[in-house]
Structures are given as structure tokens and as C-alpha cells.
BADO-342060 format. One record per residue (C-alpha): residue number from 1; residue in three letters; chain; x, y, z. Coordinates in Angstrom, 2 decimals, always signed. Layout:
BADO-342060
ATOM, NUM, ala, A, X, Y, Z
...
end
This chain:
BADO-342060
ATOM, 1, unk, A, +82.59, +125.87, +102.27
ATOM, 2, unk, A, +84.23, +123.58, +99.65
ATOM, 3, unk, A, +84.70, +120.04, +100.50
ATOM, 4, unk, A, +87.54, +118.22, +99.52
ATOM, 5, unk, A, +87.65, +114.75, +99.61
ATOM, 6, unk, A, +90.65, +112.33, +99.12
ATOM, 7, unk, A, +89.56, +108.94, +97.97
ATOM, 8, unk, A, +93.37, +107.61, +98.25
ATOM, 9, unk, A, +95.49, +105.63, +95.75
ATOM, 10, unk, A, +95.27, +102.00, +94.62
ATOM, 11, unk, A, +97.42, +100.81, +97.95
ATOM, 12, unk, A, +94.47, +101.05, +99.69
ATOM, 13, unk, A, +92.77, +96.87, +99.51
ATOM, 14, unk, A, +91.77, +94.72, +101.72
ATOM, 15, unk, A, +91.49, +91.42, +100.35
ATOM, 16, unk, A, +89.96, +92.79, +97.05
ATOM, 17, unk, A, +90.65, +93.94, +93.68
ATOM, 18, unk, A, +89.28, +97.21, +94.79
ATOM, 19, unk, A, +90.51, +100.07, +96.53
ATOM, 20, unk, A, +88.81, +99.80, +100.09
ATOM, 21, unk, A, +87.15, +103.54, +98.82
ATOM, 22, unk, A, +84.94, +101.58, +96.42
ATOM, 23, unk, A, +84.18, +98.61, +98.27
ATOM, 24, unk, A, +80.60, +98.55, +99.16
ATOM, 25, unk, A, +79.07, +99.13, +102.94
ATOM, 26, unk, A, +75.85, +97.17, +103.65
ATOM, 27, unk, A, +73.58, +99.09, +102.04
ATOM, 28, unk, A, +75.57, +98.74, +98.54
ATOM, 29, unk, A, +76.66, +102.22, +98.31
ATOM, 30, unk, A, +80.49, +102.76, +98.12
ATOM, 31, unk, A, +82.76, +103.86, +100.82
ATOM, 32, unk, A, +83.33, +106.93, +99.04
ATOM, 33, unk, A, +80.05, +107.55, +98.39
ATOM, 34, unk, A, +79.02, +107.65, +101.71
ATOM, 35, unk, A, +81.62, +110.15, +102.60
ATOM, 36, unk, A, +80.58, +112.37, +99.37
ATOM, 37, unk, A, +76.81, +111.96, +100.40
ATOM, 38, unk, A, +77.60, +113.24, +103.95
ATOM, 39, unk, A, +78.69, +116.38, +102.52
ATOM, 40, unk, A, +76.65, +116.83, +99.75
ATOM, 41, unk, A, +73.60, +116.80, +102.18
ATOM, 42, unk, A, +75.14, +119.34, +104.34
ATOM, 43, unk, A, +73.67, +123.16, +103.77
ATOM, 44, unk, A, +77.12, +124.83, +104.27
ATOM, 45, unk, A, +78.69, +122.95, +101.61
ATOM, 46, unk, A, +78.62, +124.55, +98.37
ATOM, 47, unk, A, +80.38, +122.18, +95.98
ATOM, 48, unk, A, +82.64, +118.75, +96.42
ATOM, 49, unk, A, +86.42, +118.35, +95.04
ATOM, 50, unk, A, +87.20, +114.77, +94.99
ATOM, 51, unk, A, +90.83, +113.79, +94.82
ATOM, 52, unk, A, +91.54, +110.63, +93.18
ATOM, 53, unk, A, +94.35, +108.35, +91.75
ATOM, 54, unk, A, +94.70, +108.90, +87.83
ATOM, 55, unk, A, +93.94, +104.91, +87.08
ATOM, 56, unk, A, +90.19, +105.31, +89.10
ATOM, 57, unk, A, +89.02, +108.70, +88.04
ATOM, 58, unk, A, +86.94, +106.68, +85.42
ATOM, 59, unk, A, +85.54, +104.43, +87.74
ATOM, 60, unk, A, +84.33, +107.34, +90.64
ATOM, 61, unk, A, +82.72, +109.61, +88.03
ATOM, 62, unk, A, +80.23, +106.24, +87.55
ATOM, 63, unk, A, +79.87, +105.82, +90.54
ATOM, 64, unk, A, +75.66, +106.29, +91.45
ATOM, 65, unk, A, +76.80, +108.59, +94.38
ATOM, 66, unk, A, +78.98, +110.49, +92.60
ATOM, 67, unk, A, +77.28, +110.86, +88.90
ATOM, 68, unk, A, +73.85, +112.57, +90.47
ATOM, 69, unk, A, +76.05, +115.50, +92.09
ATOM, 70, unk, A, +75.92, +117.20, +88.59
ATOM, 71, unk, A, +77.42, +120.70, +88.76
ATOM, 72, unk, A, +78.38, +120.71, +92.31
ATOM, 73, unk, A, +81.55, +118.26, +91.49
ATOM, 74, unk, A, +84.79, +118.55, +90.67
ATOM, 75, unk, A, +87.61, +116.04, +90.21
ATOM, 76, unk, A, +91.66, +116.37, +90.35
ATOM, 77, unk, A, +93.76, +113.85, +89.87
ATOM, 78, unk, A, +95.74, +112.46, +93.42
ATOM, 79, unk, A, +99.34, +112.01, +94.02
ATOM, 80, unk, A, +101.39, +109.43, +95.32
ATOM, 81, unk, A, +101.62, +110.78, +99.00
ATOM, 82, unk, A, +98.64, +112.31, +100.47
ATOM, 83, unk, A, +100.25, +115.90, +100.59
ATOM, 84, unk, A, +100.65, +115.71, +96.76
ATOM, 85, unk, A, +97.01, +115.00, +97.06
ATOM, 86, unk, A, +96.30, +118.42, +98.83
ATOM, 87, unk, A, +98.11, +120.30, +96.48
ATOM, 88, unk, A, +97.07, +119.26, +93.38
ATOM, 89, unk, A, +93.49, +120.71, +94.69
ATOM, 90, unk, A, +95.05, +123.97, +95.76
ATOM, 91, unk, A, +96.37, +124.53, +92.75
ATOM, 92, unk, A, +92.68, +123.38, +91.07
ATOM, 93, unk, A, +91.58, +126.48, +93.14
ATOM, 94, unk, A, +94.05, +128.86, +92.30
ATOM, 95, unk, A, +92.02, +131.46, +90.51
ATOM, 96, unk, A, +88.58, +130.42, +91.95
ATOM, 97, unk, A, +88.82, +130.72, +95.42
ATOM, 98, unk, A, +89.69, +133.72, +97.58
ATOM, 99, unk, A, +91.86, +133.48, +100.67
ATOM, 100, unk, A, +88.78, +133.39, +103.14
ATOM, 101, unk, A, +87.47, +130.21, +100.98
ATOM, 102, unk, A, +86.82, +127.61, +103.80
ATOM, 103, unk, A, +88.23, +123.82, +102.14
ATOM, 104, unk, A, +87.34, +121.33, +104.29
ATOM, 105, unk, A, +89.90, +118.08, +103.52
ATOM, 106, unk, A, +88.42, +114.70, +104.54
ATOM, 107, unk, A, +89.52, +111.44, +104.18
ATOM, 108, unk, A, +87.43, +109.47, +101.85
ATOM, 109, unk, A, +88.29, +106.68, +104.01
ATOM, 110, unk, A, +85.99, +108.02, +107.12
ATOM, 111, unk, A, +82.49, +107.35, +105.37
ATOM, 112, unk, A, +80.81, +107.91, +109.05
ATOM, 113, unk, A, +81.25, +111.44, +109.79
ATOM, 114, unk, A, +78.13, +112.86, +110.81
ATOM, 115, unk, A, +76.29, +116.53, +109.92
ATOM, 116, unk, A, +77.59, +117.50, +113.50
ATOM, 117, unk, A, +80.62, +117.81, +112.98
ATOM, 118, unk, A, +80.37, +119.65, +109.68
ATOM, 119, unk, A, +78.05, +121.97, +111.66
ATOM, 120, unk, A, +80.66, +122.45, +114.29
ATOM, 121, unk, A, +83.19, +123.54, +111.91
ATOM, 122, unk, A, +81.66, +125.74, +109.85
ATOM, 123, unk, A, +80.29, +127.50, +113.57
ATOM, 124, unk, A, +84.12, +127.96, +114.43
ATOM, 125, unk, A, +84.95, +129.39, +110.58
ATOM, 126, unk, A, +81.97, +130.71, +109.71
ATOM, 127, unk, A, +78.98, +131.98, +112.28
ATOM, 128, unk, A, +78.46, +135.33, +112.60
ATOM, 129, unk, A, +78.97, +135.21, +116.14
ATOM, 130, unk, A, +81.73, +133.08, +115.62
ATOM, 131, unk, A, +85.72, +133.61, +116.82
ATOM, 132, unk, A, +86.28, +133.01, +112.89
ATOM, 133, unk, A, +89.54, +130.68, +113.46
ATOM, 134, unk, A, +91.86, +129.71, +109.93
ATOM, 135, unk, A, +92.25, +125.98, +110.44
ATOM, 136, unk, A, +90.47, +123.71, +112.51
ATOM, 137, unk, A, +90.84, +120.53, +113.25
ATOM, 138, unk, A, +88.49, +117.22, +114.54
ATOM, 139, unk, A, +89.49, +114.73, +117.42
ATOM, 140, unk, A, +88.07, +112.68, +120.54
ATOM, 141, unk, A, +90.12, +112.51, +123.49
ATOM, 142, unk, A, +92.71, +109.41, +123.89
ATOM, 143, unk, A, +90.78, +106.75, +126.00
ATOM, 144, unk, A, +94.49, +104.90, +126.34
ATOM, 145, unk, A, +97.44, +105.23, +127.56
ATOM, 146, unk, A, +99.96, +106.98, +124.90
ATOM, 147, unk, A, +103.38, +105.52, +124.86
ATOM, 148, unk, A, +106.54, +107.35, +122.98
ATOM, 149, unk, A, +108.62, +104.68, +122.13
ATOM, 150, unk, A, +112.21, +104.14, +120.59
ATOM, 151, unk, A, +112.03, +102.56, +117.70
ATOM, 152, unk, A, +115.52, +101.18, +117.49
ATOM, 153, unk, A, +115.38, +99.61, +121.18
ATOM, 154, unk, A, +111.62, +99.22, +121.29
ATOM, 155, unk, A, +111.37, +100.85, +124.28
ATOM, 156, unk, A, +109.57, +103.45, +126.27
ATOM, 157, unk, A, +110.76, +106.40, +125.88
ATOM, 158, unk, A, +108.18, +108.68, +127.29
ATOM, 159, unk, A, +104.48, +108.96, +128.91
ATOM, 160, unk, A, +102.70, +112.22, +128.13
ATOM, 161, unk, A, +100.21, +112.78, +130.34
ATOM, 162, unk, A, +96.68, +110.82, +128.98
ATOM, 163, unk, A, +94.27, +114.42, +129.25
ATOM, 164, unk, A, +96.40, +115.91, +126.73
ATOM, 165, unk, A, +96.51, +113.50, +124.08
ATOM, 166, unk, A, +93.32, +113.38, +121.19
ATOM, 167, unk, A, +93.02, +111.14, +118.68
ATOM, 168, unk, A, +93.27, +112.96, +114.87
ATOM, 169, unk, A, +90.22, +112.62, +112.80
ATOM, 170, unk, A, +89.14, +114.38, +109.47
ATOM, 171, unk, A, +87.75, +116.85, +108.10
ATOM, 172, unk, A, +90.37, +119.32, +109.00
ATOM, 173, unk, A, +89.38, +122.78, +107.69
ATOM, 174, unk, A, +91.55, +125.55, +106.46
ATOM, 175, unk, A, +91.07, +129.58, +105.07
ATOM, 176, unk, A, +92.41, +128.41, +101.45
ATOM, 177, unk, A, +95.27, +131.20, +101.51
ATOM, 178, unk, A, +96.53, +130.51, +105.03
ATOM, 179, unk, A, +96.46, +126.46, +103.56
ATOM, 180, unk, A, +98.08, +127.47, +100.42
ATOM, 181, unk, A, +100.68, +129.48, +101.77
ATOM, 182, unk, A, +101.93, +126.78, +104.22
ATOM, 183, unk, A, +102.26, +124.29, +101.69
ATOM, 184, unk, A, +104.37, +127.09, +99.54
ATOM, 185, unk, A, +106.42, +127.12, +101.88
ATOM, 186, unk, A, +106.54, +123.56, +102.94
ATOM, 187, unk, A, +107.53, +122.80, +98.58
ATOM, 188, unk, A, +110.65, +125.58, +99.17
ATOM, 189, unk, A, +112.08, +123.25, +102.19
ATOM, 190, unk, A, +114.05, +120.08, +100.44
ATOM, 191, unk, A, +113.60, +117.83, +103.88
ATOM, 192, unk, A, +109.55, +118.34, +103.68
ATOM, 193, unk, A, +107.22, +115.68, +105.08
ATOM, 194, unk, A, +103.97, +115.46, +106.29
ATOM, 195, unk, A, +101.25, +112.89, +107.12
ATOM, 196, unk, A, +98.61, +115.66, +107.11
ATOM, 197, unk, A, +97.77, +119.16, +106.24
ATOM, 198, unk, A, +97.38, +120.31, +110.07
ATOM, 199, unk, A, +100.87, +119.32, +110.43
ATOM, 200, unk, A, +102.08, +121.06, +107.47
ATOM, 201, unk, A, +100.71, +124.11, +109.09
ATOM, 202, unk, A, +101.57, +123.28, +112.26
ATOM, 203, unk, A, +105.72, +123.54, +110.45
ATOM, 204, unk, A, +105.22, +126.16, +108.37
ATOM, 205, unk, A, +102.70, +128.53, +109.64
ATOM, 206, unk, A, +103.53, +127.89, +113.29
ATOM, 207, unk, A, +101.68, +131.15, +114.25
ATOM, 208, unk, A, +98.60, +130.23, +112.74
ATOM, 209, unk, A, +96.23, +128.21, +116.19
ATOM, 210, unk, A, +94.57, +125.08, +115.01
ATOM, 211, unk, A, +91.15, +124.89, +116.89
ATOM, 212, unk, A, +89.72, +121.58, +117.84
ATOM, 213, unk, A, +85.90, +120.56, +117.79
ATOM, 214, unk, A, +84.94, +117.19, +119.15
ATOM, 215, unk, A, +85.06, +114.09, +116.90
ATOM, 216, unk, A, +82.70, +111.23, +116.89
ATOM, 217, unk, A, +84.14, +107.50, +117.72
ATOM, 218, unk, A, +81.89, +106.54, +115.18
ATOM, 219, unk, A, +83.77, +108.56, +112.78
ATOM, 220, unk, A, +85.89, +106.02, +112.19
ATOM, 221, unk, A, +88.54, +105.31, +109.57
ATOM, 222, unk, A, +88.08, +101.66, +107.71
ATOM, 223, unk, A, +91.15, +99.97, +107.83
ATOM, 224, unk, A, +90.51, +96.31, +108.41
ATOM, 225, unk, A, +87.74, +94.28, +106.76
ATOM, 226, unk, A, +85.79, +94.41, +110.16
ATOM, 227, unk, A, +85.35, +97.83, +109.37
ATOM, 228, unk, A, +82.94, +97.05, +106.78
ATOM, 229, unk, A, +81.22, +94.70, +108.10
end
């Protein structure tokens, strides 16, 4: 499996200069690092693809975390919107990957996840014994109430029913020509736009199931300074 990992733009800050990717957690090591070293240390990762804005590619490759991984790193330059992100490392793996290449796309931003999860994936891609599914996906069940609102009236609009909602997390893991093929499709369609690659496929390859393995509510996403802390 190939892990791709997008370490965001320079939007990202939180009351720093910094990026929230490279500010440090309490043991000094970057954000990103953290989320790098929890797939470098994972046996069914062979090598690491790290997606990041032009203006900080400088700054990562530095980076303690990110300078020992030698060989087994890669680095493409990220896009404005996170699905510009996502292509620009297809297309680094045009040529180099086959269509049964398993690219597992995380969010830099979720230093937390834990070797479970990794496991868990590469059991529903990969195990011998395994149903061998395209894409999966990570999530933990909604512990709230979901509420569809209008926007325009700020209203409620709709309650679906609590058992069925999940919360998304990341990685989400895709067969590298079922991944690529959505998004050639999604780059044909002039009114294309997505807020993640499950929900490209979810448009474009509507055929194509998306199986879920549990998430970890410590696999969360730092947002606020809190988060850090």
C-alpha cells in the first residue's frame, strides 16, 4: 500500500505563522510528522507520497520526521482545493502504479490515527482471505443528533434517523485505477465539486461500494488550538 498524505495549504493557522501541519505536538515533533510516522511504522506500507503547498515543500523535506524516511518518500506539489491535491498524486503515479495499487489518502491534519486502523484496511483490500473491496472508507458512528438544515431560513429541514449517520474520518483507501478513473471523469463534468475523494467516487463511479471499518474518536482532526494542547 502507498500512503498518501495531504499536509494542506497555507490557510491552515491557528494563531501562528505556521500552517497548523507544522506546529509542534507536546513531544516537539510536527503535526505532520506524526501522521507520516504512523505510516511509516506500519508493515503494509511500502512508501509515503506527501502532498504539499508549493511555498512549504522546502520546509517539510527538513523536517526531522520527514528527512530520515530516505527512499521511501516522495513529494508532489498540492493544489488549491483538496481534490487538486489528489490528483496531482495520481498523476505522480501514472506509470508506476498498476490499477490494483492500494493509495491510502489521509489527512495530514489527523496526526492520531492508530496502526489499527491501517491494519483494518489493508484486511478489507488486501488479506488473502479478504472480500478484496476497491475503496474503503473510516468512520465512528454519530453520537448526536444530525440535523439537515436550510440554509437560507436556518431551519430544520430534516432528521435522518441517528443509527445511520457516521462521522467521516481519513485514511480513505482506493484500487489506484478505480480512484483514477473517477476523478477522469469527475475533470470531464464542468459543475465538479468535491470535499473528498469518497465522494468523488461516490458521483462518478456510483457502482463502485465504499466499505466502512471503524474509526477511532481519538483519531481526531486538529482544528482549534485545544487540539494541540
Amino acid at each position: 500500500m502507498i500512503a498518501v498524505i495531504l499536509a494542506g495549504g497555507t490557510g491552515s493557522r491557528m494563531q501562528s505563522s505556521l500552517p497548523k501541519q507544522f506546529l509542534p505536538l507536546g513531544d516537539g515533533l510536527t503535526v505532520l510528522e506524526h501522521s507520516v510516522e504512523a505510516f511509516a511504522q506500519n508493515a503494509h506500507v511500502e512508501e509515503i507520497c506527501l502532498v504539499v503547498h508549493p511555498d512549504w515543500m522546502d520546509y517539510a523535506r527538513k523536517l526531522q520526521g520527514i528527512a530520515t524516511l530516505g527512499q521511501r518518500l516522495s513529494m508532489v506539489a498540492g493544489g488549491k482545493e483538496r481534490w487538486e491535491s489528489s490528483t496531482n498524486a495520481i498523476r505522480h503515479y501514472v506509470g508506476h502504479a498498476d490499477d490494483r495499487t492500494v493509495l491510502l489518502i489521509h489527512d495530514a491534519a489527523r496526526p492520531f490515527v492508530c496502526q489499527r486502523i491501517i491494519d483494518d484496511i489493508h484486511a478489507a483490500m488486501e488479506a488473502p482471505d479478504g472480500p478484496h473491496y476497491d475503496a474503503v472508507a473510516v468512520g465512528v458512528p454519530s453520537t448526536d443528533t444530525v440535523w439537515q438544515i436550510d440554509p437560507d431560513a436556518m431551519t430544520v429541514s430534516q432528521i435522518p434517523v441517528r443509527a445511520t449517520m457516521w462521522r467521516a474520518q481519513t485514511p480513505q483507501a482506493f484500487r489506484f485505477g478505480t480512484l483514477r478513473e473517477a476523478y477522469r471523469q469527475a475533470l470531464l463534468d464542468p459543475a465538479f465539486t468535491a470535499t473528498d475523494d469518497c465522494g468523488v467516487l461516490m458521483r462518478y463511479s456510483p457502482s463502485t461500494p465504499i466499505h466502512i471499518v471503524p474509526g477511532d474518536e481519538a483519531n481526531k482532526k486538529i482544528t482549534f488550538q485545544s487540539d494541540i494542547q
